[in-house]
C-alpha positions as a Markdown table, in Angstrom:
| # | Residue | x | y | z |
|---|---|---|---|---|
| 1 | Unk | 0.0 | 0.0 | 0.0 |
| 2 | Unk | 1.2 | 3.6 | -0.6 |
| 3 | Unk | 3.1 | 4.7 | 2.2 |
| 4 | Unk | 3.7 | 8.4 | 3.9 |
| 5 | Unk | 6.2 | 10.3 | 1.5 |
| 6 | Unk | 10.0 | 9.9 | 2.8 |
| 7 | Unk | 10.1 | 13.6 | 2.1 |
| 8 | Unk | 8.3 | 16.4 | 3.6 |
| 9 | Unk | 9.6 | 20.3 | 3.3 |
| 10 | Unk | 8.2 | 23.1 | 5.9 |
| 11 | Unk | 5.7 | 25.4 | 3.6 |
| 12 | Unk | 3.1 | 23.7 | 1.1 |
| 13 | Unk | 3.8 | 24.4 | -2.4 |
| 14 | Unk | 2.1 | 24.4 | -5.7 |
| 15 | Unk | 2.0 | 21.4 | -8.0 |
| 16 | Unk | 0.4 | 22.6 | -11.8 |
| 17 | Unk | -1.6 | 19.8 | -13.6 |
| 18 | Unk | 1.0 | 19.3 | -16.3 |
| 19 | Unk | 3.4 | 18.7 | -13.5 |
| 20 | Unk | 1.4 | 16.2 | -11.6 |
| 21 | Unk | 0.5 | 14.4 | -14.9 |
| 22 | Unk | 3.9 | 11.9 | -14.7 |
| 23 | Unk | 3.2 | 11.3 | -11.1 |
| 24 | Unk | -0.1 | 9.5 | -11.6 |
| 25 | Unk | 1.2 | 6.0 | -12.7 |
| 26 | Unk | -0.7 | 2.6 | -12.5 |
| 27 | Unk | 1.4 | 1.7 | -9.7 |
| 28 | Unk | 0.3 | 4.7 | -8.1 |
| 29 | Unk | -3.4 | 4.3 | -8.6 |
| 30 | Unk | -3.3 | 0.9 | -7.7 |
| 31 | Unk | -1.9 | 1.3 | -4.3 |
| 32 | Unk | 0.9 | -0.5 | -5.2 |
| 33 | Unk | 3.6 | 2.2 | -5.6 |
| 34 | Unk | 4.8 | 5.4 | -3.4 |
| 35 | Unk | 5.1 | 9.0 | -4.8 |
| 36 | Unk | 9.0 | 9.9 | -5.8 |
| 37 | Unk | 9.1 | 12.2 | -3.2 |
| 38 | Unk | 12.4 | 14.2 | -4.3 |
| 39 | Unk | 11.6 | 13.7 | -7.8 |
| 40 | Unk | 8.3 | 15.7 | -7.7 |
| 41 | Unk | 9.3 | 18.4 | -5.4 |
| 42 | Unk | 11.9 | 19.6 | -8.3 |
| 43 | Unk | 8.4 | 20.2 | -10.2 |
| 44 | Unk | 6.6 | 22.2 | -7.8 |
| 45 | Unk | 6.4 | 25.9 | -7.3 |
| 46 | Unk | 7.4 | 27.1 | -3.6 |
| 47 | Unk | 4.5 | 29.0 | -1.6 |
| 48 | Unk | 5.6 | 32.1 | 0.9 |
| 49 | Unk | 7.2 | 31.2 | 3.9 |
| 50 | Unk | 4.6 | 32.1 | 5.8 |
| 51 | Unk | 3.0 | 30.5 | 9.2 |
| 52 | Unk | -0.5 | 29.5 | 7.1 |
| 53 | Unk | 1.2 | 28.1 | 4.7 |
| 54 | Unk | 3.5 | 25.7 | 6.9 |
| 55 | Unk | 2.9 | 22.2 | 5.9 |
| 56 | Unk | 2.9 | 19.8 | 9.5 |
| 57 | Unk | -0.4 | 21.0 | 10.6 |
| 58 | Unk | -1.9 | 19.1 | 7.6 |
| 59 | Unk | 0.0 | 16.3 | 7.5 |
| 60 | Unk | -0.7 | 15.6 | 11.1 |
| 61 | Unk | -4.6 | 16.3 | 10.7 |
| 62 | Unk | -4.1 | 13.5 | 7.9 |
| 63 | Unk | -2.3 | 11.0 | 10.4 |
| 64 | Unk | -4.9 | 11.5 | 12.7 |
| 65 | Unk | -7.7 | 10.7 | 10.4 |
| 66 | Unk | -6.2 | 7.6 | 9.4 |
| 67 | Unk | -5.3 | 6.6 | 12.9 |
| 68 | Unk | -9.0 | 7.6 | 14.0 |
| 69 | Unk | -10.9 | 5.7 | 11.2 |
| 70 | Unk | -8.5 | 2.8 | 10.6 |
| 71 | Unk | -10.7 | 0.4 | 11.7 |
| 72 | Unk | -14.0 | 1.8 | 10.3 |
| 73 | Unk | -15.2 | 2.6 | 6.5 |
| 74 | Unk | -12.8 | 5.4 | 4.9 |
| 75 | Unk | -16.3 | 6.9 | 3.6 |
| 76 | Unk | -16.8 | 7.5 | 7.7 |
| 77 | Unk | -13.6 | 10.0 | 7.6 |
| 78 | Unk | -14.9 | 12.3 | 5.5 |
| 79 | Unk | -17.3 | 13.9 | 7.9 |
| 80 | Unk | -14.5 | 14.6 | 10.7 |
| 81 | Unk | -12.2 | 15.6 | 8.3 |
| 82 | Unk | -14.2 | 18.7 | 6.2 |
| 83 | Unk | -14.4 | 20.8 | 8.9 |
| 84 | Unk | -11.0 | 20.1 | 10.2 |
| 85 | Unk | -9.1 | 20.7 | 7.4 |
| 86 | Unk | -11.1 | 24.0 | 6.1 |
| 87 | Unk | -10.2 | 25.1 | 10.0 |
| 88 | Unk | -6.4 | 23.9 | 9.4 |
| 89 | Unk | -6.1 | 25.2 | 6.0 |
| 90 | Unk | -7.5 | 28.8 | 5.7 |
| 91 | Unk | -8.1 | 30.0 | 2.4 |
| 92 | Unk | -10.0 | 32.8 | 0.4 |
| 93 | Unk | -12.1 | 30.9 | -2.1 |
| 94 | Unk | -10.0 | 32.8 | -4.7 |
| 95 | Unk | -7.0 | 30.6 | -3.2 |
| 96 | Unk | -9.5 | 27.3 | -2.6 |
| 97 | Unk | -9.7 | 27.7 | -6.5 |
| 98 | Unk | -6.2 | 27.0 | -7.1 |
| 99 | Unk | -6.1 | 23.0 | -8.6 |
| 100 | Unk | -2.4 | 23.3 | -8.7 |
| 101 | Unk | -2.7 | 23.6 | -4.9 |
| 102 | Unk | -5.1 | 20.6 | -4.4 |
| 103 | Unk | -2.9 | 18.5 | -6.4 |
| 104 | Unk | 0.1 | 19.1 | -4.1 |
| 105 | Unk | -2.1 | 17.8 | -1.1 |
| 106 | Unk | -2.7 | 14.8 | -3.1 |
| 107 | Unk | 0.8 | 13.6 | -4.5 |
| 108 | Unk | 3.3 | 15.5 | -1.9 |
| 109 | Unk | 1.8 | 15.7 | 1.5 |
| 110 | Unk | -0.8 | 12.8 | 1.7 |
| 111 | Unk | -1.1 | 10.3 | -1.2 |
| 112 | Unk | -1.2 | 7.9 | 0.9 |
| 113 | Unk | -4.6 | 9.3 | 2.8 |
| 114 | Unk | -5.7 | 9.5 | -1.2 |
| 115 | Unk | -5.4 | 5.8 | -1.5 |
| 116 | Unk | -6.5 | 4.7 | 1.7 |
| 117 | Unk | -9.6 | 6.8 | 1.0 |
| 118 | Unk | -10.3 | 6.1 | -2.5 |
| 119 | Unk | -9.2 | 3.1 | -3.3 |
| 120 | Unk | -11.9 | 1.2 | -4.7 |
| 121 | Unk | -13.0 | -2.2 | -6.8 |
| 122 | Unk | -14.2 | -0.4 | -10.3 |
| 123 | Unk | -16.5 | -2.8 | -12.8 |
| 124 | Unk | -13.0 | -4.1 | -14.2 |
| 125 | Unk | -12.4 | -5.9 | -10.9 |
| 126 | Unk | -9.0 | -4.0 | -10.5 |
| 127 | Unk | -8.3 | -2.2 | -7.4 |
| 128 | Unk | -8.1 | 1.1 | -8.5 |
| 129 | Unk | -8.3 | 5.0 | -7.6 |
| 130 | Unk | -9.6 | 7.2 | -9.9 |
| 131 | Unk | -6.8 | 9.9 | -10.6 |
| 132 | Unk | -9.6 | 13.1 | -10.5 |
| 133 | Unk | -8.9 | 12.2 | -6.7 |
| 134 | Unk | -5.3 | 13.1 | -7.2 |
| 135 | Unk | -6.0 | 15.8 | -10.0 |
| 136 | Unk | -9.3 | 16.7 | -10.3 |
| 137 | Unk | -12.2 | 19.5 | -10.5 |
| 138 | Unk | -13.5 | 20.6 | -7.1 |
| 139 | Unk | -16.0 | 18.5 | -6.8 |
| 140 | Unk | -13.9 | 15.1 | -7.2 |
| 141 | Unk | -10.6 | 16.0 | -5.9 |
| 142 | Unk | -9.8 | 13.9 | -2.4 |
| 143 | Unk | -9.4 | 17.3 | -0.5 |
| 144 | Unk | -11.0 | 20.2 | -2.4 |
| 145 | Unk | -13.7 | 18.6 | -2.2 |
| 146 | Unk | -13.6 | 18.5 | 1.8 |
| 147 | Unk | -12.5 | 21.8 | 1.5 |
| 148 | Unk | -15.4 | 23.2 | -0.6 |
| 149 | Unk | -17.9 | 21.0 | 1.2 |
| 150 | Unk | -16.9 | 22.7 | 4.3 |
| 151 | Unk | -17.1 | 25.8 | 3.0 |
| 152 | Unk | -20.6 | 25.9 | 1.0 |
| 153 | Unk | -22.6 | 24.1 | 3.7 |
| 154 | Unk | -20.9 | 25.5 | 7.2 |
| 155 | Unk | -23.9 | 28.4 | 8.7 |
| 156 | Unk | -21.5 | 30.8 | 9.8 |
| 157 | Unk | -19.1 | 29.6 | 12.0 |
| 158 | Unk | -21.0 | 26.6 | 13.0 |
| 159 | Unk | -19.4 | 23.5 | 11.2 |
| 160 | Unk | -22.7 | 21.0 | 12.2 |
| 161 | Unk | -24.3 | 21.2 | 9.0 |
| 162 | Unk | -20.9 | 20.4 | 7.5 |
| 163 | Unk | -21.0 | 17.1 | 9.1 |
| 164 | Unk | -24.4 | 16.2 | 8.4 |
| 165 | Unk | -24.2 | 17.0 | 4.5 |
| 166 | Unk | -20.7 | 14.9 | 4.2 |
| 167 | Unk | -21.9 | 12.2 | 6.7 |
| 168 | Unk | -24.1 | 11.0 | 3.2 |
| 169 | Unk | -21.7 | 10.8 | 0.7 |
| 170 | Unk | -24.9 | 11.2 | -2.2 |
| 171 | Unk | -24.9 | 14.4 | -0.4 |
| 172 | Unk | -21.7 | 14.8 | -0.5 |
| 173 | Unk | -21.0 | 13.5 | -4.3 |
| 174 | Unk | -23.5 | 15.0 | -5.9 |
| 175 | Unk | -24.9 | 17.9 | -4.5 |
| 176 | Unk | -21.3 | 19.4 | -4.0 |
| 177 | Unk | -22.0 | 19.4 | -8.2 |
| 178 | Unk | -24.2 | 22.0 | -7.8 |
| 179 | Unk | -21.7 | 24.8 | -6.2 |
| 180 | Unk | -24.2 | 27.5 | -7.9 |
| 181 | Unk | -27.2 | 26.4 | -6.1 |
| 182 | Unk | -25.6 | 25.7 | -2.9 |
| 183 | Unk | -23.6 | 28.7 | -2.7 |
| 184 | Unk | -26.8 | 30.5 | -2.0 |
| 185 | Unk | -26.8 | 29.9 | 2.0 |
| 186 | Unk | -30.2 | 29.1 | 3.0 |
| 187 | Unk | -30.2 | 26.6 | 0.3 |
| 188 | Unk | -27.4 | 24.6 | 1.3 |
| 189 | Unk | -28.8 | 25.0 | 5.1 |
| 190 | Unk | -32.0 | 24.0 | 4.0 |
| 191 | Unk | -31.1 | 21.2 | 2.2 |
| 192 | Unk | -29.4 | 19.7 | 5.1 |
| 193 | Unk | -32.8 | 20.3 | 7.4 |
| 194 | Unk | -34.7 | 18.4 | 5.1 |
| 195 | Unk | -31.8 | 15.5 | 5.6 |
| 196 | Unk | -31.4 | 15.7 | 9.4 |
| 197 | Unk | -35.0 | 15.7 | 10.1 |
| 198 | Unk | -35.8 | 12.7 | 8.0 |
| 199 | Unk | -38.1 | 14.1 | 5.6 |
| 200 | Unk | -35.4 | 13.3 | 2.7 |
| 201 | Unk | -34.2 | 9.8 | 3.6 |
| 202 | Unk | -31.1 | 9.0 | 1.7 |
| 203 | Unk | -28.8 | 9.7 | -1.4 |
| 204 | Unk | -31.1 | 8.7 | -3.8 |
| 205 | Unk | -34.0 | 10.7 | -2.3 |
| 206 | Unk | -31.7 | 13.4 | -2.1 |
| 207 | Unk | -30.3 | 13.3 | -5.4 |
| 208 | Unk | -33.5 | 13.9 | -6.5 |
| 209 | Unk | -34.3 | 16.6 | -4.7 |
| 210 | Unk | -31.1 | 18.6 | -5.8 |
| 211 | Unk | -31.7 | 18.2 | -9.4 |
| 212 | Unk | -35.0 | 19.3 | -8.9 |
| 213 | Unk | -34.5 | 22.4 | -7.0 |
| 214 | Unk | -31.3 | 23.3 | -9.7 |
| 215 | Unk | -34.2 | 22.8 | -12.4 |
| 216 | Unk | -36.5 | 25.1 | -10.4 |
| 217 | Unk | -33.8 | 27.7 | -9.9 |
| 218 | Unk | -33.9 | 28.8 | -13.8 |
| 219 | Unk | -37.6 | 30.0 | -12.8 |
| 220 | Unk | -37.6 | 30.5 | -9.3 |
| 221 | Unk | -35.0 | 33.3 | -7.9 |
| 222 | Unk | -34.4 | 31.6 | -4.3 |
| 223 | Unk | -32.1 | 34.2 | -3.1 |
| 224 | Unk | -34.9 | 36.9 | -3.6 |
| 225 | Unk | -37.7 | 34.5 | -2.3 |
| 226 | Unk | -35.2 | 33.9 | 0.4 |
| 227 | Unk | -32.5 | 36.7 | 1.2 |
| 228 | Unk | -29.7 | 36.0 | 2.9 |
| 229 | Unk | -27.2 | 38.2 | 4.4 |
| 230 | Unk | -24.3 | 39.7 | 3.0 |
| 231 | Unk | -20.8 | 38.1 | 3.3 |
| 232 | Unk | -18.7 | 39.5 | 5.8 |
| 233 | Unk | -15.4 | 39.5 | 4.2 |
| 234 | Unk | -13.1 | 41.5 | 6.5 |
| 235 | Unk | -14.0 | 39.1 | 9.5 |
| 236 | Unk | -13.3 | 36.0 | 7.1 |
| 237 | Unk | -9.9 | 37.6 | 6.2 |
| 238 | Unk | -8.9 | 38.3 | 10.0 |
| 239 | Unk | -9.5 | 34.5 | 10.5 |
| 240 | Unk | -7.5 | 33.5 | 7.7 |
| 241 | Unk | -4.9 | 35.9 | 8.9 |
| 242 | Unk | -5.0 | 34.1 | 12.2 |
| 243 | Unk | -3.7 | 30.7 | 10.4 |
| 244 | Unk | -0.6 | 29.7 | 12.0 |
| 245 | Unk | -1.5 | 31.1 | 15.3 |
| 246 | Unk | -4.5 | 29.5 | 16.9 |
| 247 | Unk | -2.9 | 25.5 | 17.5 |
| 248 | Unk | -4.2 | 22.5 | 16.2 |
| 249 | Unk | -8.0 | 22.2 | 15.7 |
| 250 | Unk | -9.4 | 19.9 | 18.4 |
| 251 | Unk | -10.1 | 16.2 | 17.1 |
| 252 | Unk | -12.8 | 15.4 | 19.6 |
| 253 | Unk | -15.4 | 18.2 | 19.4 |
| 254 | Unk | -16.4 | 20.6 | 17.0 |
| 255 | Unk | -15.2 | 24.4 | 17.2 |
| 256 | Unk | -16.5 | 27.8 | 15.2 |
| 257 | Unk | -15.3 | 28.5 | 12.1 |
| 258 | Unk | -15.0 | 31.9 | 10.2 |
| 259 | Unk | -17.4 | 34.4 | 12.6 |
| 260 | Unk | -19.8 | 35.3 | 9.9 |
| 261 | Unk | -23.5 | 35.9 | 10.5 |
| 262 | Unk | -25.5 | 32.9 | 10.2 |
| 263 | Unk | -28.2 | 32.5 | 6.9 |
| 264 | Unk | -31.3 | 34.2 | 8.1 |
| 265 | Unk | -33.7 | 31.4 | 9.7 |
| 266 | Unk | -36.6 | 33.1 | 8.0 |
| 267 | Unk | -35.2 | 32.6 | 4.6 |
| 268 | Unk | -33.6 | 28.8 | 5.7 |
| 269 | Unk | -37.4 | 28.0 | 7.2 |
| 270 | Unk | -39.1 | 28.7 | 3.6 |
| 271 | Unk | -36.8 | 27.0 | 2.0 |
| 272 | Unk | -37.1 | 23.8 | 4.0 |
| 273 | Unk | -41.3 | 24.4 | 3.0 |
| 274 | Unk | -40.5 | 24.9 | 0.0 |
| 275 | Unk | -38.1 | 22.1 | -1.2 |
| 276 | Unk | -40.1 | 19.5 | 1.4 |
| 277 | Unk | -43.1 | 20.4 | -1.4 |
| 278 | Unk | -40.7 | 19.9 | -4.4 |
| 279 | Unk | -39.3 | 16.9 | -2.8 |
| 280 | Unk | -43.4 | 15.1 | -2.9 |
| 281 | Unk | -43.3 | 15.6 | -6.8 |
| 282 | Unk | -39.6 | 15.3 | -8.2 |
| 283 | Unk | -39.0 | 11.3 | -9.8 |
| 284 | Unk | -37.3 | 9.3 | -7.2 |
| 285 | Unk | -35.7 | 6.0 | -8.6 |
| 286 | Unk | -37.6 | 2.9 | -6.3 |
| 287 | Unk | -39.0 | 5.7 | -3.7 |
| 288 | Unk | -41.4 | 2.6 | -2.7 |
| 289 | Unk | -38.6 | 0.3 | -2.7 |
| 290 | Unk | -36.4 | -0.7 | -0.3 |
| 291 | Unk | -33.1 | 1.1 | -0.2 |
| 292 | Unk | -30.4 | 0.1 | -1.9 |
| 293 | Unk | -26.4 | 1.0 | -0.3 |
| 294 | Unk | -25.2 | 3.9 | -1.1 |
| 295 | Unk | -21.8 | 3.9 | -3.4 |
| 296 | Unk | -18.8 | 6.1 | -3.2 |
């Protein structure tokens, strides 16, 4: 299996995708070979030397997630690790939107996380990760998408929500697609009422209901139906600017992230009417049947 890389500098760097490209060999992606530590770092850009950007914190929130979940599902890891690393690793979403930096994550710090997470039995038979979790959009990539998941479906600085939408990896998956419908706040919170209180049961249920409401959001403006508040950008800067001084995130509770002002509960409450009504009339594969396990 692919082991921790023998080589690990200070400050995080840059890896572009034409750089990573040589690095994703079949040995690689089938768990069978390590990362050429040495090799690659000659390829990647340097970031400043500057306390957010040192490179320990992450690599330690990694060893703890696979010391924590070792014995359990790796789909189970996703949930603690979201909010832990969007705490660890502060960025502005301009910086969040940087795949070169995503890919360094995956090949330099933590391939090995990579393959213990995504390793998987594809229709081949062949143990296999799919290399969009080394080098991929948002929305695939092992930890951009923890990142953005964090991100789009935290309430302010309250991470709960964050755990409930990425304890369902449907939710997770799929919905995460949608990062135009979800970056609309009471959405994204209202989405994940409709999970935690049972009225949407599962992935497929839920997968429904977010192709639905990103078909009814061509007609229906949801974020004048429901307002939210603006972003306040100067508080999420001073907490980024505070990367490198606060410690370790805690491992066994939850913490506040970024202090912005939570989505308006007026707007979150219509929302969660609203899309409860959708949800009774969008096409739900085997809604009367019983449900089948969810996939990766």
């Amino acid at each position: 299996m692919t082991e921790k890389p023998d080589y690990l500098p200070e400050y995080l760097a840059r890896l572009s995708d034409d750089a990573a490209a040589p690095f994703l060999t079949e040995g690689l992606l089938s768990g069978k070979e390590n990362v050429p530590s040495i090799e690659l770092h000659k390829s990647a850009d340097p970031l400043p030397e500057q306390e957010r950007w040192r490179l320990e914190p992450i690599r330690d929130l990694v060893d703890d997630a696979l010391f924590e979940f070792r014995d359990e599902a790796p789909t189970r890891a996703d949930a603690w690790l979201a909010p832990r690393l969007h705490a660890t690793l502060r960025l502005t979403r301009a910086e969040a939107a940087d795949r070169a930096l995503w890919n360094y994550l995956a090949l330099a710090v933590a391939p090995d996380y990579v393959v213990w997470r995504h390793l998987s039995r594809p229709r081949q038979g062949q143990l296999s990760v799919n290399s969009n979790c080394f080098r991929g959009s948002y929305h695939k990539q092992a930890f951009a998408r923890l990142w953005w998941a964090a991100e789009l479906f935290r309430d302010g600085p309250d991470y709960e929500p964050v755990v409930t939408a990425c304890g369902l990896q449907d939710m997770l998956n799929q919905t995460l697609r949608y990062g135009s419908l979800i970056d609309h706040r009471p959405t994204s919170q209202a989405l994940v009422r409709l999970l935690k209180n049972g009225t949407v049961p599962g992935g497929r249920e839920m997968n429904a209901l977010t192709k639905g409401a990103n078909a009814a959001a061509v007609t229906v403006a949801f974020d004048v139906l429901a307002p939210d508040v603006s972003r306040d950008a100067e508080a999420v800067q001073n907490w980024i600017d505070a990367a490198g001084h606060t410690g370790p995130v805690p491992r066994r509770r939850l913490f506040d992230g970024p202090p912005e002002e939570r989505a308006p509960e007026s707007s979150v409450r219509f929302l969660t009417d609203y899309f409860a009504d959708l949800f009774t009339d969008v096409p739900v594969r085997g809604r009367d049947t019983e449900e089948e396990p969810e996939e990766d």
